[in-house]
C-alpha positions as CSV (number, residue, x, y, z in Angstrom):
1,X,96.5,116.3,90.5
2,X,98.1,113.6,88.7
3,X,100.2,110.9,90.5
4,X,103.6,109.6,89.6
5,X,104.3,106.1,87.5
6,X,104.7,103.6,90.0
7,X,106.4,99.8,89.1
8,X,106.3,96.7,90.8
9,X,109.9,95.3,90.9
10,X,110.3,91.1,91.3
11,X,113.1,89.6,92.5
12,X,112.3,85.6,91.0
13,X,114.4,84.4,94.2
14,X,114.7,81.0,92.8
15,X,116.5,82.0,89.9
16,X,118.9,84.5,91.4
17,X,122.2,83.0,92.0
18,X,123.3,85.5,94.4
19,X,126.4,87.6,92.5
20,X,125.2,90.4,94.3
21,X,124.7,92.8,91.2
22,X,121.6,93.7,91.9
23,X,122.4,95.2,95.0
24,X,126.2,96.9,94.1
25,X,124.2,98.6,91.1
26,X,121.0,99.9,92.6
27,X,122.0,99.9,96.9
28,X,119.1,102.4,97.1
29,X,116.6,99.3,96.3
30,X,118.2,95.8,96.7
31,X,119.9,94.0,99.4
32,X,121.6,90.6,99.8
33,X,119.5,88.2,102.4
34,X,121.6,86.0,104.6
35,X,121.9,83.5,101.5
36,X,123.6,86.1,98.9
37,X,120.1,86.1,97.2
38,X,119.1,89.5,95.9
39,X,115.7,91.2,97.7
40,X,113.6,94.4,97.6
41,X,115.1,96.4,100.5
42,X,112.1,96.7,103.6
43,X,110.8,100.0,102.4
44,X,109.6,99.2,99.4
45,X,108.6,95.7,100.1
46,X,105.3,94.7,99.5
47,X,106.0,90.7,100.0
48,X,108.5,88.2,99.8
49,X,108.3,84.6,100.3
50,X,110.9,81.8,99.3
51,X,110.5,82.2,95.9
52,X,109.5,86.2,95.4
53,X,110.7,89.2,97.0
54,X,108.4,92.4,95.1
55,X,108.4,96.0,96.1
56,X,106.6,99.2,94.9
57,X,109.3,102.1,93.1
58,X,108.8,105.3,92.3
59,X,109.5,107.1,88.8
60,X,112.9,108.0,90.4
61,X,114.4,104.9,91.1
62,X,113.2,103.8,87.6
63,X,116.4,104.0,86.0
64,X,118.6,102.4,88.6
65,X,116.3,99.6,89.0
66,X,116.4,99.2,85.2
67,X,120.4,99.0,85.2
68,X,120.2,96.0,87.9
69,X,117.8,94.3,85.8
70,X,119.7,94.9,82.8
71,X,122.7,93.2,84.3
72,X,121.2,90.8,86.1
73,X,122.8,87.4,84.4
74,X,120.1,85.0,84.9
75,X,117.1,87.8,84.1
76,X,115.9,87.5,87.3
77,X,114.5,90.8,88.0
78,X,111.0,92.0,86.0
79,X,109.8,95.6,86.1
80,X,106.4,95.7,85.5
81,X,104.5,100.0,85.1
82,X,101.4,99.7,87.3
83,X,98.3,101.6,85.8
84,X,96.1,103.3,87.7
């Protein structure tokens, strides 16, 4: 049985300058923190500290992940395919 593609999603916290695209684009993922800085939403969180906030996606999400990042002004989000 083969598994899915999984990718790790960063959030570079320092370099986000909180417009809030990230999470308008791709709700299902990202949230705003109590500064306006973009983070992985809980569920898929694997850690955050002051300057990081990373999660774990799913093939699904892939593409809405990819839009935020896309859009992002200051580049502030990487996607990163983990290999098994």
């Amino acid at each position: 049985m083969s598994s899915l593609p999984e990718y790790k999603v960063t959030v570079h916290r320092g370099v986000c300058i909180a417009c809030r695209q990230a999470p308008s684009i791709c709700p299902i993922v990202f949230e705003s923190d109590q500064y306006g800085k973009t983070i992985v939403k809980e569920e898929f969180r694997i850690r955050q500290n002051s300057r990081i906030s990373e999660g774990i996606i799913g093939d699904d999400l892939l593409k809405c992940v990819e839009e935020a990042a896309k859009k992002c002004p200051v580049s502030a989000i990487k996607i990163e395919k983990l290999e098994h």
